[in-house]
C-alpha positions as CSV (number, residue, x, y, z in Angstrom):
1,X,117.0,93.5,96.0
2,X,118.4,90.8,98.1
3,X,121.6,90.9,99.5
4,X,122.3,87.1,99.4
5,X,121.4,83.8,100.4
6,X,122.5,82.6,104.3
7,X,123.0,78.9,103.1
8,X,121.2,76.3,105.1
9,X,120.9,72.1,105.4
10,X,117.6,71.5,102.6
11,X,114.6,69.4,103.2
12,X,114.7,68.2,99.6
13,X,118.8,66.5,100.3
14,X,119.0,63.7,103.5
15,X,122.2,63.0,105.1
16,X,124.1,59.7,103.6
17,X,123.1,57.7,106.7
18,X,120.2,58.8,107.0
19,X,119.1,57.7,103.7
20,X,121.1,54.3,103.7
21,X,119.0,53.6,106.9
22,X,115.8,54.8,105.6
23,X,115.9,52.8,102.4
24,X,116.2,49.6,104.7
25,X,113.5,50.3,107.3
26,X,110.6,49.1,105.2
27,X,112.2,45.7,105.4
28,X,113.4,46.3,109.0
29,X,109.6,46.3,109.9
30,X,108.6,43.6,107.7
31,X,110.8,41.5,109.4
32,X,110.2,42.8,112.6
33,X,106.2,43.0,112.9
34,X,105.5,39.9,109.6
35,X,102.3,39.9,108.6
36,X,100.9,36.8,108.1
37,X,100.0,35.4,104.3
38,X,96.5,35.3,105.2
39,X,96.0,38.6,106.1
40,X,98.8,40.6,103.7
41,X,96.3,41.2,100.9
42,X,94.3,43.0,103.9
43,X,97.3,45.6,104.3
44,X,96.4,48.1,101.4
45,X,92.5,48.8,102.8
46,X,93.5,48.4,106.6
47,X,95.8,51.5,105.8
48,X,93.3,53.0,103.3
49,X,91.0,52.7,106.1
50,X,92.9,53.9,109.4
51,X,93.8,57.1,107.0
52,X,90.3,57.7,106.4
53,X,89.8,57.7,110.0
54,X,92.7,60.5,110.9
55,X,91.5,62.7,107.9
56,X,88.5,63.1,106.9
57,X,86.2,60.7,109.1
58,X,88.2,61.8,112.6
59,X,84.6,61.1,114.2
60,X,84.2,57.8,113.4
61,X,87.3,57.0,114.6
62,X,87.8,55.9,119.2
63,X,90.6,57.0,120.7
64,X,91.6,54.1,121.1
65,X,92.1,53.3,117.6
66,X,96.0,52.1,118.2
67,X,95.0,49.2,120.3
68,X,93.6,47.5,117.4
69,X,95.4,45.1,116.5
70,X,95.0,45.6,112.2
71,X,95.3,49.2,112.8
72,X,98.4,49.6,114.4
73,X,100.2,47.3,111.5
74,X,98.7,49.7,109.1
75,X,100.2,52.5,111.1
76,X,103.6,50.1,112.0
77,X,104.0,49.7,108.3
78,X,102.8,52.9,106.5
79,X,102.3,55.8,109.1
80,X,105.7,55.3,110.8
81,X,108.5,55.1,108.3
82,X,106.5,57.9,106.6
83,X,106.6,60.1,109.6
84,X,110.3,58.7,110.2
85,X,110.9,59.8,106.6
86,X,109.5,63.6,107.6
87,X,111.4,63.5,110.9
88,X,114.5,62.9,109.2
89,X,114.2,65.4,106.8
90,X,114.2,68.0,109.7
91,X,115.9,67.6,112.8
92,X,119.3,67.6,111.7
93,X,118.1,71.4,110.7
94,X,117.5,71.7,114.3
95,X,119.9,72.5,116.9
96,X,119.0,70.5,119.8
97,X,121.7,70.9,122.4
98,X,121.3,67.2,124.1
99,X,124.1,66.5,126.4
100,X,125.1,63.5,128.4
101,X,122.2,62.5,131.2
102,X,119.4,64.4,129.8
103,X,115.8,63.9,130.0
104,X,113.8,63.7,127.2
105,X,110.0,63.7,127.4
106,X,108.0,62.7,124.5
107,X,104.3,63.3,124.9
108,X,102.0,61.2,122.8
109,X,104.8,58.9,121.2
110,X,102.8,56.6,119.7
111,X,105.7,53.6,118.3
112,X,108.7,55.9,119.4
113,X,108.8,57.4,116.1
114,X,111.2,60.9,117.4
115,X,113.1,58.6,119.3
116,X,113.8,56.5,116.4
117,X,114.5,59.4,114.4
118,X,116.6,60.7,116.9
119,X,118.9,57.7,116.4
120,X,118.8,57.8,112.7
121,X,119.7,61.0,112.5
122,X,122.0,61.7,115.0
123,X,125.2,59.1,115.5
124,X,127.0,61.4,117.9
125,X,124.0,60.8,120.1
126,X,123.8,56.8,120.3
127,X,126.4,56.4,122.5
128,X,125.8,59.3,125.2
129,X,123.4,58.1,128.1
130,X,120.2,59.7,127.8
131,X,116.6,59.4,129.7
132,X,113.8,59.1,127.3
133,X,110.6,59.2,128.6
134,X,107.8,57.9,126.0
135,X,104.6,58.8,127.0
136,X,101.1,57.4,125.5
137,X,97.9,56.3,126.1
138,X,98.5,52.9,124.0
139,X,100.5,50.0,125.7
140,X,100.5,47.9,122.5
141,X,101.8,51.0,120.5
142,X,104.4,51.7,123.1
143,X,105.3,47.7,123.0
144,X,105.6,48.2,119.6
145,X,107.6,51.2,119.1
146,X,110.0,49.8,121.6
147,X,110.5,46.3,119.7
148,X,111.2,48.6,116.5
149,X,113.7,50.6,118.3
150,X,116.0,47.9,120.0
151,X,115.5,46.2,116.0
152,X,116.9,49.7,114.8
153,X,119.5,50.1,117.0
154,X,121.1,46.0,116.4
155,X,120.8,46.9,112.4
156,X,122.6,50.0,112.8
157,X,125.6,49.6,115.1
158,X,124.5,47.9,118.3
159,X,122.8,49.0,121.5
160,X,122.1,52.7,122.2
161,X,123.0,54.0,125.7
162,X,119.6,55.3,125.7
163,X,117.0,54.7,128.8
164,X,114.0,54.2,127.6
165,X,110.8,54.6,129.9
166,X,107.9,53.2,128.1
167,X,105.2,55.4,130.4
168,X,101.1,54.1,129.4
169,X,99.5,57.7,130.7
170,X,96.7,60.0,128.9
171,X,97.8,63.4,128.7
172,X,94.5,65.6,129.4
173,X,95.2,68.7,127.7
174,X,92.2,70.6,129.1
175,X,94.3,70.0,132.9
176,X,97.4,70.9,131.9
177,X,98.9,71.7,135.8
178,X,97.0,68.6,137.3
179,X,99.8,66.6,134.9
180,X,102.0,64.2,136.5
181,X,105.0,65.8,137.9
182,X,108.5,63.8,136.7
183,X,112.1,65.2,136.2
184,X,112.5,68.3,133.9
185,X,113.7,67.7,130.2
186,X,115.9,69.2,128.5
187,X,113.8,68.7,125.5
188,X,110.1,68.3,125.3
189,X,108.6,67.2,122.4
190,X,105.1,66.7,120.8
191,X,104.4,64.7,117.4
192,X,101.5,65.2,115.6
193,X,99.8,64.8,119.6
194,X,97.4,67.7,119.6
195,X,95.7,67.7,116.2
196,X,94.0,64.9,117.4
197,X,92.4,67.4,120.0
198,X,91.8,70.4,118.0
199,X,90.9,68.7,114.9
200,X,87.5,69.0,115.7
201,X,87.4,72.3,116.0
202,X,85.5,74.8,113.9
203,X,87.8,76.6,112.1
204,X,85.8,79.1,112.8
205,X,86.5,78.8,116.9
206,X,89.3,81.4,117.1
207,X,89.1,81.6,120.5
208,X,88.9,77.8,121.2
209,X,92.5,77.2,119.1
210,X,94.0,80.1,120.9
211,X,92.8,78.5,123.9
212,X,93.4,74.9,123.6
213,X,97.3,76.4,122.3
214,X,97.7,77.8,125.4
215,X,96.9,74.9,127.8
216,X,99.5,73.0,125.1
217,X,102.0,75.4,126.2
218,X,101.5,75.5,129.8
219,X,101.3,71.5,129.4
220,X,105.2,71.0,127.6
221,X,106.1,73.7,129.8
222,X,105.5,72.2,132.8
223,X,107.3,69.2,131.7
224,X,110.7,71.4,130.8
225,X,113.2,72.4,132.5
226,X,114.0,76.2,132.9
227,X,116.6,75.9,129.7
228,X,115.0,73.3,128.3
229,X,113.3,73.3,124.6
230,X,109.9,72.3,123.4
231,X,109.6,71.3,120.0
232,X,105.9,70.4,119.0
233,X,105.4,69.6,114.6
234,X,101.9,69.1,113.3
235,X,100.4,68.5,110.0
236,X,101.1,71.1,107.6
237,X,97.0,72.0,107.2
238,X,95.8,75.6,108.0
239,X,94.0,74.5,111.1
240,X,97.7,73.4,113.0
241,X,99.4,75.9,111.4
242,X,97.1,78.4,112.7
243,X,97.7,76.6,116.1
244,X,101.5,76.7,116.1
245,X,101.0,80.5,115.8
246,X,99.0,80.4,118.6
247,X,101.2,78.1,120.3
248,X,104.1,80.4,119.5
249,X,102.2,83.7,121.3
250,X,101.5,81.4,124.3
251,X,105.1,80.4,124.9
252,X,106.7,84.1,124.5
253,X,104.1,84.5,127.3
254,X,105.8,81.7,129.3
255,X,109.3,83.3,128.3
256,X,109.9,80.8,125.6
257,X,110.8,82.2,122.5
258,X,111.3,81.0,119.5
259,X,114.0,79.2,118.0
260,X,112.7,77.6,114.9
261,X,111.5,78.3,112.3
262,X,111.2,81.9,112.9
263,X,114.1,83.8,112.7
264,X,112.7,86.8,114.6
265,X,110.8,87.3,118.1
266,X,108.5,90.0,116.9
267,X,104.7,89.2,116.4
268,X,104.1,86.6,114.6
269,X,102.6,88.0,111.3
270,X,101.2,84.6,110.3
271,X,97.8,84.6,113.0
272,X,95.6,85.4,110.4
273,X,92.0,84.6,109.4
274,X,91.0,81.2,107.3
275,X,91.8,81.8,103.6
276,X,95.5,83.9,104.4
277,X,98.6,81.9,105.1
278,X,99.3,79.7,107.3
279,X,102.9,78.3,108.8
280,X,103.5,75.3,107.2
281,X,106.5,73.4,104.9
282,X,106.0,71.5,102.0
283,X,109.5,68.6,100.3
284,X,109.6,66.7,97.7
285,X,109.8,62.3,98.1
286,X,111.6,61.4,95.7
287,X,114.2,59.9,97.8
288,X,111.7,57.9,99.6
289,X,112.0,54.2,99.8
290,X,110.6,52.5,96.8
291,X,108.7,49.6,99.0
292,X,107.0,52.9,100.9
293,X,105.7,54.3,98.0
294,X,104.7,51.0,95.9
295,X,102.3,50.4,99.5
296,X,101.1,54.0,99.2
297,X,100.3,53.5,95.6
298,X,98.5,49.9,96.5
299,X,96.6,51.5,99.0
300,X,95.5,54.5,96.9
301,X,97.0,56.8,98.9
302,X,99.8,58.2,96.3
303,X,102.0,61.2,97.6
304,X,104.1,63.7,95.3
305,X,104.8,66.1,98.9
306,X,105.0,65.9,102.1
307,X,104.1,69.0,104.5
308,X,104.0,69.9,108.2
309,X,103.9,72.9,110.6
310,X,106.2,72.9,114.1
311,X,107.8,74.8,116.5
312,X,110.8,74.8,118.7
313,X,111.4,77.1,121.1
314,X,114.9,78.2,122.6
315,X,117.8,80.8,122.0
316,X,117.0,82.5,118.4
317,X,120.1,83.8,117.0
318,X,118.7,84.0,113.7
319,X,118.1,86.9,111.0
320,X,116.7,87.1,107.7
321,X,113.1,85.9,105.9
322,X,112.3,81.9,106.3
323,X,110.7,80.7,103.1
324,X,107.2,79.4,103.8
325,X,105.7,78.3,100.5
326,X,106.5,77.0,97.4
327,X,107.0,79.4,94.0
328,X,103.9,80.6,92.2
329,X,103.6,82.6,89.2
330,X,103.0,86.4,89.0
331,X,102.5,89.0,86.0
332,X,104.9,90.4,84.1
333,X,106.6,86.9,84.0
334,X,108.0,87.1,87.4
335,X,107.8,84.5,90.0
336,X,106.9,84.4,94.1
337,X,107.6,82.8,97.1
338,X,106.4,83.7,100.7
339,X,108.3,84.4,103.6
340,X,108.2,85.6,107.2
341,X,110.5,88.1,108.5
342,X,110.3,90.8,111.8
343,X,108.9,93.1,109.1
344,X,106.0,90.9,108.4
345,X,105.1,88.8,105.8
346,X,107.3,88.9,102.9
347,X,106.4,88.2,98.9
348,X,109.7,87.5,97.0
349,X,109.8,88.5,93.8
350,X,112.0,87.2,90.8
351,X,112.7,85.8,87.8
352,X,111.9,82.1,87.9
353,X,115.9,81.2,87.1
354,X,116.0,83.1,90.9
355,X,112.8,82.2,92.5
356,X,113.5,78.7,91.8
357,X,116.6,78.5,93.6
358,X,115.1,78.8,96.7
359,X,113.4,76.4,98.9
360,X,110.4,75.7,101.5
361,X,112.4,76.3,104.7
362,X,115.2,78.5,103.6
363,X,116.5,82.1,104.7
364,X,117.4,84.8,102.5
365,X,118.3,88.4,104.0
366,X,116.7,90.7,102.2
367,X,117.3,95.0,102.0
368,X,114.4,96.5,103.0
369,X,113.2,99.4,101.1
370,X,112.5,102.4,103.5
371,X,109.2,103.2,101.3
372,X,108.8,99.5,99.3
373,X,105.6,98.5,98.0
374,X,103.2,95.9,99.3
375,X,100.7,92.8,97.6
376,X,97.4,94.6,97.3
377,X,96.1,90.4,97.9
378,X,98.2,89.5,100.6
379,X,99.6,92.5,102.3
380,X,102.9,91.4,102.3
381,X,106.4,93.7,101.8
382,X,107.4,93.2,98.0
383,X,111.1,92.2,97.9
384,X,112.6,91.6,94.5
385,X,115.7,89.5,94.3
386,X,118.1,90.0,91.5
């Protein structure tokens, strides 16, 4: 039984805005960073190519792979409206808490992407001073992202009363007290910054995640202030989000619990071994810009999905069991989806009229049977929702 369904903001629905300025960024960059005739048919395989490198060839690939300069137009005009595209989709579900004069750090920025996202999806924001400072190893990315932005900003209601310290620095992960000390932030943030370090792990290397999650902690903590929040999203792949579990442990070390997506500061049932779950949430694209997906489709790199893994810590004032997967059949024609909860890991069970209603992301609050049953495969509470 369920008792009901705490209503929250959907990654499958974008704001108005944000989807009116979305639809116009692949021009926005077009006209921003043109690519000359002679090299436009090159497009496609240079982005064909620099994806190959940051999936399944990540050894081939230097890195210094940004400072090239046909790579970082495959990443200006595929990578980053995609990532802008998943970005928007969830920070308004966040609850940031920026005020006026805050410091925000973004560590490994590559072309400004959260910032930009920032701005798209928060108006309220773009005219309160804050301090942003955009750290990454690439000066022509930071260039880059910093052209984009002041572009965004003019073709979306003038100039933000943001600072913006473009900061060329290599953040050494293994060293994470010898980092450079600046001004605490109120928020800290990470995108897709440390998969690039742990990718080449074994999978395997328990201890070498766990490890390499806490020097990530002890890293964005350093660089927060004492109420600040860290928010760190990576790839929605078993490896990272068996590192954002490990991430999560690390910070309720520092005193830094949760505050998304979990919705309890128990143990986190999800640090489990390879073939289990892992943390991770999947949307749909259909609202993505046409022009975006005709290049994916050019380049052969087609997408029905989008998924990713993150974690923001801060007050949790949340209750209930978080969706984390999307619905999968079960016998006696009844439906599942997975959730996490303080009890554990959660299998909802329904009819697929009910099962179908919910979404990757949401809470539900269900009853708890005193002496329920649990998934002989996963191990998970059985909760059936009429």
């Amino acid at each position: 039984m369920v008792r009901g369904k705490i209503l929250m903001y959907s990654f499958d629905i974008l704001p108005q805005e944000s989807q009116r300025i979305l639809d116009s960024i692949p021009s926005l960059i077009e006209k921003t960073f043109p690519i000359p005739g002679r090299f436009r048919g090159k497009l496609p395989s240079d982005i064909a190519e620099l994806s190959r490198l940051l999936t399944n060839n990540r050894g081939d690939r230097s890195l210094s792979y940004m400072t090239r300069p046909n790579f970082l137009s495959a990443y200006l005009h595929y990578f980053l409206p995609w990532n802008l595209y998943r970005l928007c989709l969830l920070l308004p579900t966040l609850k940031l808490n920026l005020c006026a004069k805050d410091i925000i750090t973004d560590l490994g920025c590559g072309p400004l992407t959260l910032t930009s996202a920032l701005w798209i999806t928060n108006p309220g924001l773009r005219k309160i001073p804050l301090e942003i400072n955009c750290l990454d190893r690439s000066g022509p990315a930071l260039e880059a992202g910093k052209k984009f932005f002041t572009a965004l900003c003019e073709n979306t209601g003038g100039n933000a009363a943001w600072k913006i310290n473009l900061i060329k620095e290599d953040i050494d992960i293994r060293q994470p007290n010898k980092s450079k000390k600046r001004k605490p932030a109120a928020l800290v943030c990470a995108v897709n910054t440390f998969n690039e370090i742990y990718e080449n792990l074994s999978h395997n290397n328990t201890e070498g995640l766990r490890n390499m999650a806490e020097n990530a902690a002890r890293l964005m903590f350093n660089f927060a202030s004492p109420n600040g929040s860290i928010l760190t999203i990576e790839p929605g792949v078993p490896q990272a989000g068996r590192f954002i579990s490990f991430l999560r442990d690390s910070f309720m070390e520092l005193k830094r619990p949760p505050a998304s997506p979990c919705t309890h500061i128990e143990s986190c049932p999800l640090i489990i071994k390879k073939g289990k779950k892992w943390c991770h949430f999947a949307f749909n694209i259909e609202d993505a810009p046409k022009e975006l997906r005709r290049l994916s489709a050019a380049a052969k790199l087609p997408k029905e999905r989008l998924a990713f893994s993150y974690l923001l810590t801060g007050k949790n004032s949340k209750e209930g069991t978080r969706v984390i997967s999307d619905m999968f059949p079960l016998p006696d024609n009844l439906f599942g989806r997975y959730g996490c909860s303080a009890q554990g890991l959660v299998l909802l069970t329904g009819e697929k009229n009910r099962i179908e209603k919910l979404s990757s992301h949401d809470i539900v609050t269900p009853i708890f049977a005193a002496n329920g049953q649990y998934d002989q495969k996963s191990g998970a509470f059985i909760v059936r929702i009429e």
